[in-house]
C-alpha positions as CSV (number, residue, x, y, z in Angstrom):
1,X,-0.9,2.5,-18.8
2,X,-0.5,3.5,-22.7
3,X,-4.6,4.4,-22.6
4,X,-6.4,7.1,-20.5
5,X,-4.7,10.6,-18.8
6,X,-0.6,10.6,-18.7
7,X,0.4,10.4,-15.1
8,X,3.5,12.1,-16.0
9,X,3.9,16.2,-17.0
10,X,5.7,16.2,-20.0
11,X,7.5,19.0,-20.4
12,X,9.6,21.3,-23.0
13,X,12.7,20.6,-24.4
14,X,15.8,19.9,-22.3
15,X,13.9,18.1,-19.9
16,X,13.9,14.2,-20.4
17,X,10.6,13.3,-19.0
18,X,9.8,9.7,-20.1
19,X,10.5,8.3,-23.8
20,X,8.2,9.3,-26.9
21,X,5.4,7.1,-27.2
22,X,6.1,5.1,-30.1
23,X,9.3,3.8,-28.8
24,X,7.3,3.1,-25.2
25,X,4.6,1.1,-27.4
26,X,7.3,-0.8,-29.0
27,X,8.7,-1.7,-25.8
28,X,5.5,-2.9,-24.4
29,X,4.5,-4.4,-27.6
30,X,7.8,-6.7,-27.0
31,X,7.2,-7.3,-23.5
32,X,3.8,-7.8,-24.0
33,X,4.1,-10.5,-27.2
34,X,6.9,-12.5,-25.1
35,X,4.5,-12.6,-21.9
36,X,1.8,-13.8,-24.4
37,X,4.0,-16.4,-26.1
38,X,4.8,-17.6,-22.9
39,X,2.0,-18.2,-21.9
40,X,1.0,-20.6,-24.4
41,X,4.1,-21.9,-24.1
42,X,3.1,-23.5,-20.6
43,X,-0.3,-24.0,-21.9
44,X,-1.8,-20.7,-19.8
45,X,-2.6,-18.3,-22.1
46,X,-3.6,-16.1,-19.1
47,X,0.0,-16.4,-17.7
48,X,0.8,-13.2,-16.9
49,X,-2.5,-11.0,-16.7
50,X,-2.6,-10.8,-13.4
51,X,1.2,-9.8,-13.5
52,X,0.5,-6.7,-15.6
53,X,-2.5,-5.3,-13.7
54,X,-1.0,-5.6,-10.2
55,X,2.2,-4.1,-11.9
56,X,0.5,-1.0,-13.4
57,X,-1.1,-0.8,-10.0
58,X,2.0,-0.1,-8.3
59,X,3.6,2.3,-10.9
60,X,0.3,4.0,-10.8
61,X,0.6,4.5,-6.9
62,X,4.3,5.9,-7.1
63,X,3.3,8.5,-9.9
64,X,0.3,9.7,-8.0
65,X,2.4,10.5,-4.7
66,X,4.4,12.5,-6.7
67,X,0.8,14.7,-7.2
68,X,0.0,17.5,-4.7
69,X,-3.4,17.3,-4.5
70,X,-4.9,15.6,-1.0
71,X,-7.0,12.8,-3.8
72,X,-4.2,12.1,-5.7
73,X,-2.1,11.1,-2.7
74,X,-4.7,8.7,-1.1
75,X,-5.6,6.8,-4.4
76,X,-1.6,6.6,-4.7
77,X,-1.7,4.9,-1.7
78,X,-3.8,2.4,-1.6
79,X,-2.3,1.4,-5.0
80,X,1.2,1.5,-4.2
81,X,2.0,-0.5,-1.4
82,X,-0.7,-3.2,-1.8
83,X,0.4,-3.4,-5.3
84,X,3.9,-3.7,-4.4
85,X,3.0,-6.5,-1.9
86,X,0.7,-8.4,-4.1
87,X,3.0,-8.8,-6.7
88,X,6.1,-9.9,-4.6
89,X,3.8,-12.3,-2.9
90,X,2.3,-13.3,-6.2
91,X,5.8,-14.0,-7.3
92,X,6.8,-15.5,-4.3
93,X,4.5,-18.3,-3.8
94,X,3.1,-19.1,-7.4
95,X,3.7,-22.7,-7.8
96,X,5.5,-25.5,-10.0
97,X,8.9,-23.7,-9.7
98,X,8.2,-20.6,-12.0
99,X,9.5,-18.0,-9.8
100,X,12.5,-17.3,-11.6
101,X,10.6,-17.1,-14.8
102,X,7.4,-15.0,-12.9
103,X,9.9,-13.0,-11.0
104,X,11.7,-11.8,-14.6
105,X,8.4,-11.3,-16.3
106,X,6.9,-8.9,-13.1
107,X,10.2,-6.6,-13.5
108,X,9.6,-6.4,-16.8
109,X,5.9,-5.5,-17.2
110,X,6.9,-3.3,-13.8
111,X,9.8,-1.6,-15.8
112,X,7.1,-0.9,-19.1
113,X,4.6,0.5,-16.4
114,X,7.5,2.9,-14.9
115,X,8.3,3.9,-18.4
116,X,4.3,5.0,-19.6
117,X,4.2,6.8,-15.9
118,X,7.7,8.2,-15.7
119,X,8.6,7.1,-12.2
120,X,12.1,5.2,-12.6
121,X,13.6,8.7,-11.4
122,X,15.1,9.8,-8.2
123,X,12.1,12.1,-7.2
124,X,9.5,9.9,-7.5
125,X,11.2,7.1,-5.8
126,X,12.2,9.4,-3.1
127,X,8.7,10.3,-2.7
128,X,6.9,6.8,-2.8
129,X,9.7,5.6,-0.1
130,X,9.4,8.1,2.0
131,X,5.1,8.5,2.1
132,X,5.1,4.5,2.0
133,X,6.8,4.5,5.2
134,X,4.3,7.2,6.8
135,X,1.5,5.6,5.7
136,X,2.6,2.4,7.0
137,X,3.5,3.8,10.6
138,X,-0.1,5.5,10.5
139,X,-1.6,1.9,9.6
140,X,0.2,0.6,12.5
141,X,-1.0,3.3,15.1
142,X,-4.6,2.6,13.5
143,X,-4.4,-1.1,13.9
144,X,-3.0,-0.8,17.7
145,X,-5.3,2.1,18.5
146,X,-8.4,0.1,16.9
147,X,-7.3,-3.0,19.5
148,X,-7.3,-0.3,22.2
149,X,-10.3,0.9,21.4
150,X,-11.9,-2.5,21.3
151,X,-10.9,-3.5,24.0
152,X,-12.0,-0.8,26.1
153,X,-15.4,-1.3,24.6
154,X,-15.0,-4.7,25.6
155,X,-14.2,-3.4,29.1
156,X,-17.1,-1.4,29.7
157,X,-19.2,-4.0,28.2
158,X,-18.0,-6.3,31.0
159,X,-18.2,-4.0,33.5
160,X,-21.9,-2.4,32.6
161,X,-23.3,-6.2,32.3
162,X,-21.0,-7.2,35.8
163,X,-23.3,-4.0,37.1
164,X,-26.8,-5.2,36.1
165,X,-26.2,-8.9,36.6
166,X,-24.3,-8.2,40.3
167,X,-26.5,-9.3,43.2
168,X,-24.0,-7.4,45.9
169,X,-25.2,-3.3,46.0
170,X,-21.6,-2.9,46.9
171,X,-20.8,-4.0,44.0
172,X,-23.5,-2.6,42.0
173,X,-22.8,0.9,43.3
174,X,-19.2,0.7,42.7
175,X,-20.1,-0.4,38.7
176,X,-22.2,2.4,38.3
177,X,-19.8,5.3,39.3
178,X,-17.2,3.7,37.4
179,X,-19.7,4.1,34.4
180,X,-20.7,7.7,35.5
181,X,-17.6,8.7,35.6
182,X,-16.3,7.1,32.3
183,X,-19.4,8.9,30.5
184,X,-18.2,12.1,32.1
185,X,-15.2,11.8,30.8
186,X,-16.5,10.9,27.3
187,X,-18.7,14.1,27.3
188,X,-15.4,16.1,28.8
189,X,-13.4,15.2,25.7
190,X,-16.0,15.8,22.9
191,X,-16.8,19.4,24.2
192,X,-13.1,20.0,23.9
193,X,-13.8,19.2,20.2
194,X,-17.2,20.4,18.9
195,X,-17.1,24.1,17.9
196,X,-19.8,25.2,20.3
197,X,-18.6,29.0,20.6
198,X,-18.1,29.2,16.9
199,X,-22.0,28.0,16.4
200,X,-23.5,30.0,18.8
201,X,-24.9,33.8,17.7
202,X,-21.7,36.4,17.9
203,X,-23.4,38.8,20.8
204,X,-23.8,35.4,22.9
205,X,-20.1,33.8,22.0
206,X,-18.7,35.5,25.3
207,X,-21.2,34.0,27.7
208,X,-21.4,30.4,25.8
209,X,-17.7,30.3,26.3
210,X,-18.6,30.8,30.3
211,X,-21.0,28.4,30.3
212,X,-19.3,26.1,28.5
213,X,-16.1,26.6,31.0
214,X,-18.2,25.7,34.1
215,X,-20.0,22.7,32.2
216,X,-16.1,21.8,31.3
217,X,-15.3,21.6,34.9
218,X,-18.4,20.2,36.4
219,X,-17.7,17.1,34.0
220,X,-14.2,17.0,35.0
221,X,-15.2,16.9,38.6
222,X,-18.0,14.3,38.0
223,X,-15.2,12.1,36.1
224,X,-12.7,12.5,38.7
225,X,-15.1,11.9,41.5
226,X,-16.7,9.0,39.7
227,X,-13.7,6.5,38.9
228,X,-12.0,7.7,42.2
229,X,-15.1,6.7,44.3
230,X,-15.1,3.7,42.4
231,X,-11.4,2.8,42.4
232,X,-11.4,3.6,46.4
233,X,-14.5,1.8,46.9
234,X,-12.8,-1.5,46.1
235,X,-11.4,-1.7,49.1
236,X,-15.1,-3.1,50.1
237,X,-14.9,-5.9,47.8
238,X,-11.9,-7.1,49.7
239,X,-13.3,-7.5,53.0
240,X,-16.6,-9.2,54.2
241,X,-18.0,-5.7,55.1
242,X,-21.7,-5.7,53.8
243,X,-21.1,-2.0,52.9
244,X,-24.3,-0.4,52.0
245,X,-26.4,-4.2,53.2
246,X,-26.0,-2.1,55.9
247,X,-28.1,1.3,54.9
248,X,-31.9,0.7,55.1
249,X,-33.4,1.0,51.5
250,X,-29.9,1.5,49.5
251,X,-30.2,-2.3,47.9
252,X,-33.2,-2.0,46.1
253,X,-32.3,2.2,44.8
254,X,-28.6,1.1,44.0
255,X,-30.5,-2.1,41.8
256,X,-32.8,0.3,40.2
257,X,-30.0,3.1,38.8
258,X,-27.8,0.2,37.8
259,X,-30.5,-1.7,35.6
260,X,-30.0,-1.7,31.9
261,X,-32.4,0.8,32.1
262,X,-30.0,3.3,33.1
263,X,-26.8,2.1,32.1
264,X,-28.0,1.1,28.7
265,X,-28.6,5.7,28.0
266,X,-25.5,6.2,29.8
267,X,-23.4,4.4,27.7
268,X,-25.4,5.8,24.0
269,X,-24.6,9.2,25.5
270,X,-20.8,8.5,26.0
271,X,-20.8,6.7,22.9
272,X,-22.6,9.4,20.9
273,X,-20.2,12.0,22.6
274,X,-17.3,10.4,20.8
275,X,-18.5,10.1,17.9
276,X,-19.9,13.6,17.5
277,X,-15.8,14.6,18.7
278,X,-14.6,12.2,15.7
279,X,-16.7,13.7,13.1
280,X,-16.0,17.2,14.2
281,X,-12.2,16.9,14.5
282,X,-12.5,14.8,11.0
283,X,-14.4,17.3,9.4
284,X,-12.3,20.5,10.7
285,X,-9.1,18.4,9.0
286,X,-10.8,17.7,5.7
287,X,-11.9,21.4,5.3
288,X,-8.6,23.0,6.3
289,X,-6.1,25.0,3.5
290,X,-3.2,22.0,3.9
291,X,0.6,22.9,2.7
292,X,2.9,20.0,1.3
293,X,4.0,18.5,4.4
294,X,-0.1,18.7,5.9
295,X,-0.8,16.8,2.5
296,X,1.4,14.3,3.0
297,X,0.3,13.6,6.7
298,X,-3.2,13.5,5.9
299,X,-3.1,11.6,2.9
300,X,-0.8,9.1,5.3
301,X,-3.4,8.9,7.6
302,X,-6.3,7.9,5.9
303,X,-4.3,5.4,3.3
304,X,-3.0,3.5,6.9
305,X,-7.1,3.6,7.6
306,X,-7.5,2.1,4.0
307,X,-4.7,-0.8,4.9
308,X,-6.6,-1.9,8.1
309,X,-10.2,-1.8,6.8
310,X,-8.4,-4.0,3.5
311,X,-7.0,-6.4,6.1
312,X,-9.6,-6.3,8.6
313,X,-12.1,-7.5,5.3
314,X,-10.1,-8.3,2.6
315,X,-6.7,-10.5,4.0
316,X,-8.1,-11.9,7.1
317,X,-11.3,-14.1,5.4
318,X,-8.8,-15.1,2.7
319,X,-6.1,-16.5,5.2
320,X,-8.3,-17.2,7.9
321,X,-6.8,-20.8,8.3
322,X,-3.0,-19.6,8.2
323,X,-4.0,-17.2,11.1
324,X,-5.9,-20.1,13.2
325,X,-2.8,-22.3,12.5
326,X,-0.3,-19.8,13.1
327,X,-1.3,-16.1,14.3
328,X,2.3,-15.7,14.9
329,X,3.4,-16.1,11.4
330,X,0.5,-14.6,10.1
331,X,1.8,-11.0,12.0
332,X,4.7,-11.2,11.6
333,X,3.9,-11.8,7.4
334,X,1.5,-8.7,7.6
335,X,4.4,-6.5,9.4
336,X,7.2,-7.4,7.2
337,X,5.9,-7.9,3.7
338,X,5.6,-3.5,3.7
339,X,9.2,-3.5,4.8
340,X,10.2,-5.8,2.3
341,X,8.8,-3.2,-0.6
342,X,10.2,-0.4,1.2
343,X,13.9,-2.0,1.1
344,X,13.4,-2.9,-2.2
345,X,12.6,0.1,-2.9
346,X,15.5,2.1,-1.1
347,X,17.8,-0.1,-2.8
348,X,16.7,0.7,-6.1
349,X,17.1,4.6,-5.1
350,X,20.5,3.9,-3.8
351,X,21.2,2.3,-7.0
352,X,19.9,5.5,-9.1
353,X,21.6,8.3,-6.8
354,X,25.3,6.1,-7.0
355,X,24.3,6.1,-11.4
356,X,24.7,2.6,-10.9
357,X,21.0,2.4,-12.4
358,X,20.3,5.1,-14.7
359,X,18.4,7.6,-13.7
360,X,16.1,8.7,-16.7
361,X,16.2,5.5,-18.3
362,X,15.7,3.3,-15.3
363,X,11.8,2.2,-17.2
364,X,13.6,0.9,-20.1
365,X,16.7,-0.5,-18.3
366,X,14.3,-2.3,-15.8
367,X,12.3,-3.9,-18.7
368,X,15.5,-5.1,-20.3
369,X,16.8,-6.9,-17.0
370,X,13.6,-8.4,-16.0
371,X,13.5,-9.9,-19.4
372,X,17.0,-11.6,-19.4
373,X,16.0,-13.0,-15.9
374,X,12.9,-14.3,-17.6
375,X,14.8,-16.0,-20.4
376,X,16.8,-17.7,-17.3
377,X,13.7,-18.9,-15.7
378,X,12.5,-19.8,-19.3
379,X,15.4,-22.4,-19.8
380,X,15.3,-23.4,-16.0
381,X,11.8,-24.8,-16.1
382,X,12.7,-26.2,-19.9
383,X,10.6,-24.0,-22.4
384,X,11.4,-24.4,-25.8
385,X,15.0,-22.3,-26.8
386,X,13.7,-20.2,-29.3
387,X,11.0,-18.6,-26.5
388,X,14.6,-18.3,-24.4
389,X,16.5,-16.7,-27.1
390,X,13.4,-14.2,-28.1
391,X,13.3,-13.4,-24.2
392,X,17.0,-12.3,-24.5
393,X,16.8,-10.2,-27.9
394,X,13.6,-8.7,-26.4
395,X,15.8,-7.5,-23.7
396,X,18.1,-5.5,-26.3
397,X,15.0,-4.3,-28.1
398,X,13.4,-3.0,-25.0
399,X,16.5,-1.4,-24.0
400,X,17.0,0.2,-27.4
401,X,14.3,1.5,-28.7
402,X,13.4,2.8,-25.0
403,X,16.9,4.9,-24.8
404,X,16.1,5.9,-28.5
405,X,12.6,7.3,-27.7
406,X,14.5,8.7,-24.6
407,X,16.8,11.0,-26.8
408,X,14.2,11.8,-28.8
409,X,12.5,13.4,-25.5
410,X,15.5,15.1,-24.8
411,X,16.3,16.9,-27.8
412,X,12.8,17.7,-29.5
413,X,10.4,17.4,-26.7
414,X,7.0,15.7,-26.9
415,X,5.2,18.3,-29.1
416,X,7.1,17.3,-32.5
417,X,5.7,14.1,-34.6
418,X,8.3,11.9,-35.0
419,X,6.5,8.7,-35.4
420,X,8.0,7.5,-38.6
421,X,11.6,8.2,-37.4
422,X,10.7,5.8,-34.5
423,X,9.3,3.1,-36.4
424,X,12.2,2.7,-38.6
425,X,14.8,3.0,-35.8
426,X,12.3,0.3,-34.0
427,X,11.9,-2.2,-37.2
428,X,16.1,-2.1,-37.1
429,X,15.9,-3.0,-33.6
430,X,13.4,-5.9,-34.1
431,X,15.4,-7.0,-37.2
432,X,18.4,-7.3,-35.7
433,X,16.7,-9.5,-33.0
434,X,14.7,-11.8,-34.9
435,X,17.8,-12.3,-37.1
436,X,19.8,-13.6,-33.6
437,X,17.2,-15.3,-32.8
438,X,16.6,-17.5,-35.9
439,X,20.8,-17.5,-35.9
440,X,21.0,-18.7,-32.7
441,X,18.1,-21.4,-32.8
442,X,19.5,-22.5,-35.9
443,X,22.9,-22.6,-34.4
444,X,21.4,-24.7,-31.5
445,X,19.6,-27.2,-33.9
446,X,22.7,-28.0,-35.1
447,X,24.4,-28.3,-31.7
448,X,21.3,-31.1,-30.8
449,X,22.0,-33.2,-34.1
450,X,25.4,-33.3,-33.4
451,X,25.5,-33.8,-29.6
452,X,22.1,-35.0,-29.0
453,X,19.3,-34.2,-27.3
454,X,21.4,-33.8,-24.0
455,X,22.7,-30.7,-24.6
456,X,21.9,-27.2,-22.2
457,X,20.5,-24.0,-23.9
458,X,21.8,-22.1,-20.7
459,X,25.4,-22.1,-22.4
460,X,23.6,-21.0,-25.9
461,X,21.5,-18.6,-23.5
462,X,25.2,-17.0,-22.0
463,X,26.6,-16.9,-25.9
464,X,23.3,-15.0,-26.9
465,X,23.4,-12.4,-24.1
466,X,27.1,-12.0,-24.9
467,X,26.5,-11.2,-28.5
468,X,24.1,-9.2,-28.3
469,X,25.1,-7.2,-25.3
470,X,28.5,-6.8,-27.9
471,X,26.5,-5.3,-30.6
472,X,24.9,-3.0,-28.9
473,X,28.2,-1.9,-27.6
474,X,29.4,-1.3,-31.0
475,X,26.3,-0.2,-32.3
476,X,26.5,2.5,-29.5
């Protein structure tokens, strides 16, 4: 997020936007040093990387479907929600009891993304709630309409390989009119769809659209009459009636048009039909003028395509033993990990629009929070108390100099250079925090010589956050 083309719009003065961008590379710089000490800390230096990609990922998404253009939306999309989802479930399930400690870190690295995109707001949030949830009802009408689909195919697979392989010509017959009749059909639709007036010559439209009216209705008809006879003919199957056994020559004609030989064209042409519809109606979409709302559907559409193809070929190889153990659990994962990023979400615009999270500096604030809970899960899993009291001074320097940089915003714009006046306000910040720190480790060496090795940092960790959360009262 601090390198390549802003993802925000800055903007003049008067308008917030996000903080300068000294103060937001001092705050990652902080966030960014504690992940990294961290990680050595636990003897994975690589702690956290994976943390910070998936994290940018999902901040990414959320400024993107705040863009208008069709592009924009999709790749915001398909970086959004699976983002969102891959971090709570890398947070989730990561092992050896670091959740608390992950859990901090990912709200913090997510809070420095939000801050470099600007997306901690009301608008965007709105936004990514509201096009997250259309994409995710279109991924679910793709991923029940793709079952339906196959199991039609599957249908008239059966029922074109029950025609060849059937040794009763009752039976045969009946097979192939059902098949007539579905290929009718199939034809019936696509005409419906491909712009057949439109190509032919202008002086001819007029008695194309004739022609095509009576080929509509002759393939209606033959559809109709087709499954009808079929469905009817059934009746046959039931009794012991030999049917057409009894018509001289009908077995051996009936076997010949129901030979793979004929079915096997049949079914291309139907199959061709609805493709050449698809493409059409696809390509009419993708060429139209779209407004806002049209955007937003389309873009929704083709991102809920994108989530089935990524769990068709991405999630189902990866967990194919959780879905052979349990398909049950395994759906019921894949249907409520989305709903679980969308209630997360809402909450956190709830929290914005009752101020109870600040609005403008909800990046900073975020990065701040996550880090306290990190310095929790730091003493929870027993890292060393200096890493735990840097975690919590990192929170008040992430905080500060992200509001700081936030004024700056506010009352000079982003055009002015004030680069110097944020790196002193910023080497203040750090000051004051590595002087708490070193005060407070010093202060907890003492406590460990006197009391002995038994002692709990979490009670230093609570005096910490209470003096500095003081100063920075008074300081404000």
């Amino acid at each position: 997020m601090p390198f390549g083309p802003r993802l925000d719009r800055p903007s003049a003065v008067g308008d917030e936007g996000r903080p300068r961008e000294t103060s937001l590379g001092v705050v990652a710089a902080t966030v960014v040093a504690l992940a990294l000490a961290t990680g050595f800390a636990v003897g994975q230096p690589t702690f956290l990387t994976g943390f910070a990609l998936v994290s940018g990922l999902a901040a990414a998404g959320v400024a993107l479907l705040d863009r208008d253009t069709l592009g924009e939306k999709i790749v915001g999309h398909l970086c959004f929600l699976p983002g969102a989802i891959l971090l709570g479930v890398l947070v989730a399930l990561y092992p050896g009891g670091y959740n608390l400690l992950i859990g901090g870190f990912a709200l913090a690295l997510l809070g420095t993304a939000s801050c470099w995109a600007d997306v901690a707001r009301d608008d965007p949030l709105e936004s990514a709630l509201s096009q997250g949830i259309l994409s995710y009802v279109f991924g679910l009408c793709w991923l029940f309409g793709s079952g339906i689909v196959l199991a039609g195919l599957f249908l008239c697979w059966q029922l074109a390989t029950g025609t060849t392989a059937a040794s009763n010509p009752t039976a045969a017959a009946i097979g192939l009119l059902a098949v007539v009749g579905l290929v009718a059909a199939a034809v019936r639709v696509s005409l419906r769809s491909l712009p057949v007036v439109q190509l032919a010559p202008r002086d001819q439209r007029e008695a194309v659209r004739a022609n095509l009216g009576r080929t509509k209705r002759a393939f209606t008809l033959t559809a109709l009459g087709g499954v009808g006879t079929a469905l009817v003919s059934l009746v046959f199957l039931a009794t012991s009636s030999p049917a057409l056994g009894l018509v001289p020559g009908a077995a051996p004609v009936v076997g010949a048009l129901a030979s793979v030989y004929v079915l096997g064209p049949l079914l291309a042409v139907g199959a061709l039909a609805l493709l050449a519809a698809g493409v059409a109606v696809g390509a009419r979409q993708l060429t139209r003028q779209f407004d806002e709302r049209k955007t937003r559907t389309v873009a929704g559409a083709i991102a809920g395509a994108g989530y089935v193809v990524v769990l068709v070929f991405g999630v189902v190889p990866q967990t194919a033993a959780l879905i052979f153990l349990s398909p049950i659990l395994f759906l019921v994962a894949v249907l409520l990990a989305p709903m679980a990023v969308f209630v997360a979400v809402g909450l956190a615009l709830i929290a914005v629009r009752l101020n109870v999270f600040p609005d403008r500096a909800g990046g900073p604030a975020l990065a701040a929070a996550g880090l306290v809970i990190a310095a929790v899960g730091a003493d929870s899993v027993g890292l060393p108390a200096p890493l735990v009291f840097a975690c919590v001074a990192g929170a008040l320097v992430a905080w500060d100099a992200g509001s700081f940089g936030l004024g700056l915003t506010a009352e000079l714009g982003h055009r002015p250079d004030t680069r110097r006046l944020e790196l002193y306000h910023a080497v203040f910040a750090v000051g004051i925090g590595a002087v708490a720190v070193l005060g407070a480790t010093g202060l907890y060496a003492l406590r460990t010589s006197a009391l002995g090795p038994a002692g709990n940092a979490a009670a230093m960790t609570a005096a910490v956050v209470g003096t500095l959360v003081l100063a920075a009262l008074l300081r404000g």
